[in-house]
N, C-alpha and C positions, 0 to 999 in steps of 0.2 A: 504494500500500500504506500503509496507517496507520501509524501510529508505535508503538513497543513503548514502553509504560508502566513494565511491569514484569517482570522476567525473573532465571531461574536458570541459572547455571552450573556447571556440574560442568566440573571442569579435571584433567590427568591430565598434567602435568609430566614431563620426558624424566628421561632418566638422568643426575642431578646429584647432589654433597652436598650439598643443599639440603633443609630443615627446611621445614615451613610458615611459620615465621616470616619466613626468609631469602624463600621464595615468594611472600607477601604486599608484602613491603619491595619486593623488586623489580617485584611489580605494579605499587605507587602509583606508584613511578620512572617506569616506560613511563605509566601514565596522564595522569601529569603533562605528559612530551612529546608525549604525544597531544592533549591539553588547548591545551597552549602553540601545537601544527602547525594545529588544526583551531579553533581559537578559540572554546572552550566553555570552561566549570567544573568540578571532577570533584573531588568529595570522599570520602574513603573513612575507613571506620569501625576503630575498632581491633580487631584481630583477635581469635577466640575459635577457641584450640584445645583442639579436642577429640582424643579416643582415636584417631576414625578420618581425621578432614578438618580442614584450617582454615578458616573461613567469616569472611566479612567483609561489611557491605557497598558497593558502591559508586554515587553521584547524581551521574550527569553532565548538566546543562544549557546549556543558553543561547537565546534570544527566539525563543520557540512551540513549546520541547520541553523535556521533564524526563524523563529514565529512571532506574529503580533495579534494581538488579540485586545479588542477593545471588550472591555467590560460592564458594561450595568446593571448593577444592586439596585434593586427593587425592596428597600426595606417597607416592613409596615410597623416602624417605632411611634407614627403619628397613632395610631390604633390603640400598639401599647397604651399609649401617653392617654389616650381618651377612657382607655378599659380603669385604667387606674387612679382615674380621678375619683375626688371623695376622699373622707377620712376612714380609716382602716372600719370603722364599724359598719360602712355603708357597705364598703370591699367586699367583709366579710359576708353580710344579710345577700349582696347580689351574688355570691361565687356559690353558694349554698342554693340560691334559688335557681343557677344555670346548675348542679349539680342532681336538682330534681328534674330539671325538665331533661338532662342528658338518662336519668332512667327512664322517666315517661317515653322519651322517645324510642327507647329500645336500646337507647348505646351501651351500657353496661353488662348486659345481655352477650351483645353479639361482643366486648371487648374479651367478657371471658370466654366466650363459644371460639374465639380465633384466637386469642393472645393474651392467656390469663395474665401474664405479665404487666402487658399492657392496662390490665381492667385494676390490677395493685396498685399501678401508677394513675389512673383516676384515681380511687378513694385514699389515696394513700394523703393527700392535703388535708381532705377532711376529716379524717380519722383524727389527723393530726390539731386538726382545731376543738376535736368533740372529744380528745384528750383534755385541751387546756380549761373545757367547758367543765369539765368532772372533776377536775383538780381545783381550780377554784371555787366549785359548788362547795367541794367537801369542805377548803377551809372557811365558805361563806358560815354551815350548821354547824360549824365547831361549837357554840354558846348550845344548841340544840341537843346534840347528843351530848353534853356534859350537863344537860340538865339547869345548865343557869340561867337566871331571868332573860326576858327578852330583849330586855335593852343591850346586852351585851349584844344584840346582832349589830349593832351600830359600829363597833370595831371591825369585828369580822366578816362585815359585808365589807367596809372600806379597805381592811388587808387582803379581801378577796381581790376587790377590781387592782389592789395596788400588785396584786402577783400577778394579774392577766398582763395587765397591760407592761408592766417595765422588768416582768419576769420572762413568761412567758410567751407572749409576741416577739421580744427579742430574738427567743433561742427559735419558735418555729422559723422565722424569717430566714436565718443561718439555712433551710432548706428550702426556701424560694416560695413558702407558703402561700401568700396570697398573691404571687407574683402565677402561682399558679393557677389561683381561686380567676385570673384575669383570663388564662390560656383557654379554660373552657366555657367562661362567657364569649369568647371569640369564635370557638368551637360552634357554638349556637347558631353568631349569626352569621357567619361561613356556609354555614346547613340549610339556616332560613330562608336566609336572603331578605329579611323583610326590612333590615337597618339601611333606609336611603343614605345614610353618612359612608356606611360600609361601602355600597353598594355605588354612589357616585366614587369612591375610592380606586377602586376593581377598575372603573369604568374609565379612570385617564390611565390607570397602568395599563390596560389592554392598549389604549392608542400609541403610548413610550413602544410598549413591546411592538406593536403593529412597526411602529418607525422604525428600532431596533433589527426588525428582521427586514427589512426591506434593506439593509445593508451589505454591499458586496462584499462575500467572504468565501472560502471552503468551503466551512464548517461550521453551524451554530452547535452551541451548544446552551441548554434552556437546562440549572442545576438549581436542587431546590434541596433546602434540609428542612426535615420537619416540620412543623407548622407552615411552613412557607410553599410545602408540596400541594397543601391543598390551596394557596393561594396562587401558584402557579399552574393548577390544574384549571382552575377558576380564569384567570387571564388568560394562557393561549387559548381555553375552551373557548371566551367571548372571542378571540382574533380572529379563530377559524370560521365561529358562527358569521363573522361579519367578512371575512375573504376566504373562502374556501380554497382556493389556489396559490394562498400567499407563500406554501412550504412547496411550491412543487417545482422536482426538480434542482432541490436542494439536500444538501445532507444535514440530518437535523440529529441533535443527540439530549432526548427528553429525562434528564438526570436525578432521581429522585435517593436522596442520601438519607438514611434513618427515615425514611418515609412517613406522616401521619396522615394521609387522605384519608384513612379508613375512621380517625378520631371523629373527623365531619362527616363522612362517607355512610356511616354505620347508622347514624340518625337520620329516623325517617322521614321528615321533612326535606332532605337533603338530593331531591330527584335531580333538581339541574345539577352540581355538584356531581353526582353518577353520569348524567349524560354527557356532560364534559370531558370525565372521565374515558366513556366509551371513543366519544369525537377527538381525542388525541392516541387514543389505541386503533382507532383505523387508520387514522392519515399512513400513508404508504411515504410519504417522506420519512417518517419518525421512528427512529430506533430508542424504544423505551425503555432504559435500565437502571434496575430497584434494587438499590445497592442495602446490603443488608450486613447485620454482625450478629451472630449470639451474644455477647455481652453487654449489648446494647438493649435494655429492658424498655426503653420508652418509644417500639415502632412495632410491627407486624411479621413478624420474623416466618420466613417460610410460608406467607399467605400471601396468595394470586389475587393482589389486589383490584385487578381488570373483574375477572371472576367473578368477586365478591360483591365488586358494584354492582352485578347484574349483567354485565357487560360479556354475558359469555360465547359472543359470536367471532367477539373482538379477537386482534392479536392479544396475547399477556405479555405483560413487560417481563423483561430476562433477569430474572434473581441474579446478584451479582453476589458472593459472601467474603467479607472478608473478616479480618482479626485485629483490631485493636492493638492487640502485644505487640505483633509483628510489627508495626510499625513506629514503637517508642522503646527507648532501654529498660532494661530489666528494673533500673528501679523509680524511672519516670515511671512506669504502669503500674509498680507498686503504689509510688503516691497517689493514683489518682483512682485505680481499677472500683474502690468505693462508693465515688463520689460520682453516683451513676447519672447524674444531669452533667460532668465534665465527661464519660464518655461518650455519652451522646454528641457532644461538640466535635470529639475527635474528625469526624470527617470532614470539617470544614477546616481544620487545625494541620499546622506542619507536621512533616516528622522526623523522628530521631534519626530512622534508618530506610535503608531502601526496603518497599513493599510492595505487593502486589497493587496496592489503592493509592493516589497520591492527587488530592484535590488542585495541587497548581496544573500537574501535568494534565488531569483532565481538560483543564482550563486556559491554559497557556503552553502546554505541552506540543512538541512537534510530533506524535503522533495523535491519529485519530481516538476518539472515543469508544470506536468498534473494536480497535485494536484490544483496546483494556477489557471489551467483552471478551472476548476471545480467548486472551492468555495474560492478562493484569500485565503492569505495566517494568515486565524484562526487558520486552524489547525496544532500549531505547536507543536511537541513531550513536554506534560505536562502541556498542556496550556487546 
C-alpha cells in the first residue's frame, strides 16, 4: 500500500473538561512520544480556533516518508460546561433523575445483557453518592439511637451536612463523581434528541465536518473516543443524510477508540442515533474500526455494535483488540492499571513503547489506517 501524503482528520474527543486548546496541547504531548517510540519528527502548527473545531496542522517525517495531516477537534467542552452548571445539589437531584430515566428507558438492562462491566460503570457514581447519603443519615440519628432528647438532633443534623459536604463530596469527586452524574445526562439527550441547544450544537458541527471532508487529501480519517463516538456517529450521520455522495470515492477510516455509542444507542428513544449508526455502516467508502481493550471496563468489549443497533443488514465495524501494557512500561501500567477512567484515556494518550495501536500514527502516520487493521502498526516505512 503506498504511503498517505496527505490527510484529514476529524477527531470527536470523549467526555472531558477539555477546551480545544487543552485538546490540541495534549495532542503534541502524545505526538511527541510517539515521535520519541517510533523514531521520526512530528511538528505541529499552532492552533486556530474556531466557532465550531480547533484545527491545526501536523508533519510527521523521517528517511522516505513525509505526511501532513491537518487536524480538527470537535470538542463538546461547551456541553460539559452547560451539563455542569448549578450548584453540586442541583448536579446531584439532575444526574439521579437522568439515572432513572437511563432505567426507564431500558439502558441498564441491555448495559448488563452486553457488558456487565459497563452497567458497574453506570451505577457505580450512584452507588457512590447513596453511600455518602447512608453515612450521613447514620450520623444525622446518632441523638436517636442513643436515646437523647430531640434537640440534640440540632448538632447532628448540622455534623451530618458538615461530613457531606466538606467530607464526603470531597473524597467522591477524587472519582469524577458528579462529573459523571453530567456524562449520563448527556447520554439522555444524545438518545432524545429533544435538547434544541444540543441539537443546534450537532447541527454547525455537521456543516465544520461537511467542510472538513470536502478537503483534498488521501485519506480521512473520522477518530472518536468514547462519548464522543456517539457524537461523531451523530455528525457524519446528519452529513451523509444531507450529501449522500460526499465520501464517494474516497478512503474514509470511521475510528471509534473505547467506543460508547451503545451508552446512547441502548436507550430506546434513541432511533435516529441507531439509524445513523446503520447510514455510516453502509457507506461503501467507510472502513469502520472499533478499536477495543479488555482492561478497558468503561466501553463494549467484544459487542457488534452495528448488530446491536438493529443494524443487522449492515457491514459491522472490524473489532480491533488491543492491550494497554503493551504499550506503556512495566511500571507506568503499574501506576495507572487502577485508575480505570486513566485507562480509558490511554488511547488517545502517547506511549512508552512500540505497539500494535499508536493514536498519532493513526493520525499523522505515513501508513494507512487499513494497514493497522490488518497487522497493527509493524509495518512502518524502514522498520
Amino acid at each position: 500500500m503506498t504511503l498517505i501524503s496527505k490527510r484529514v482528520v476529524l477527531h470527536f474527543p470523549g467526555f472531558e473538561p477539555l477546551d480545544g486548546r487543552a485538546h490540541s496541547a495534549r495532542y503534541e504531548r502524545s505526538a511527541k512520544q510517539s515521535a520519541a517510540v517510533w523514531d521520526f519528527s512530528v511538528l505541529t502548527s499552532e492552533p486556530e480556533y474556531g466557532a465550531d473545531s480547533t484545527r491545526f496542522k501536523v508533519k510527521a517525517s523521517a528517511d522516505g516518508w513525509e505526511t501532513n495531516s491537518q487536524i480538527h477537534v470537535f470538542d463538546h467542552n461547551a456541553l460539559v460546561e452547560k451539563l455542569r452548571v448549578g450548584g453540586r445539589a442541583t448536579q446531584i437531584v439532575r444526574g439521579f433523575q437522568s439515572a432513572f430515566q437511563v432505567v426507564a428507558y431500558g439502558g441498564m438492562a441491555g448495559y448488563f445483557r452486553h457488558a456487565w462491566r459497563f452497567g458497574l460503570f453506570f451505577i457505580f457514581p450512584f452507588l457512590m453518592m447513596i453511600l455518602g447519603f447512608a453515612l450521613s443519615t447514620t450520623i444525622a440519628v446518632i441523638p436517636i439511637g442513643m436515646e437523647l432528647p430531640a434537640f440534640h438532633l440540632l448538632w447532628s443534623v448540622a455534623l451530618a451536612l458538615c461530613f457531606f459536604v466538606f467530607a464526603f463530596l470531597p473524597f467522591a469527586e477524587r472519582f469524577y463523581t458528579l462529573h459523571l452524574f453530567a456524562d449520563w445526562r448527556m447520554a439522555i439527550a444524545l438518545a432524545r434528541m429533544s435538547d434544541s441547544q444540543f441539537n443546534q450544537w450537532l447541527d454547525r458541527r455537521a456543516e465544520a465536518a461537511r467542510a472538513a471532508l470536502s478537503e483534498a487529501a488521501d485519506e480521512y480519517v473520522i477518530s472518536s473516543h468514547s462519548m464522543g463516538s456517539s457524537v461523531a456517529a451523530h455528525v457524519i450521520g446528519m452529513v451523509l443524510e444531507r450529501d449522500p455522495n460526499i465520501l464517494s470515492g474516497k478512503r474514509v477510516i470511521f475510528a471509534t477508540l473505547g467506543s460508547a455509542i451503545l451508552q446512547c444507542a441502548l436507550l430506546r428513544p434513541a432511533e435516529l442515533l441507531r439509524s445513523r449508526v446503520g447510514l455510516i455502516a453502509r457507506c461503501a467508502s467507510v472502513s469502520w474500526l472499533d478499536v477495543q481493550c479488555l482492561t478497558d471496563a468503561i466501553h463494549f468489549y467484544k459487542v457488534p455494535v452495528v448488530a446491536v443497533c438493529g443494524q443487522r443488514d449492515a457491514r459491522p465495524a472490524k473489532m480491533i483488540f488491543i492491550r494497554v501494557k503493551q504499550m506503556l512500561t512495566v511500571e507506568h501500567y503499574r501506576k495507572i492499571k487502577k485508575d480505570f477512567l486513566r485507562v480509558h484515556r490511554q488511547y488517545v494518550l502517547g506511549p512508552d513503547l512500540q505497539a500494535s495501536f499508536d493514536f498519532t500514527l493513526l493520525t499523522a502516520g505515513p501508513r494507512s489506517g487499513i494497514v493497522f487493521a490488518e497487522s497493527g502498526y509493524s509495518k512502518m516505512p524502514g522498520l
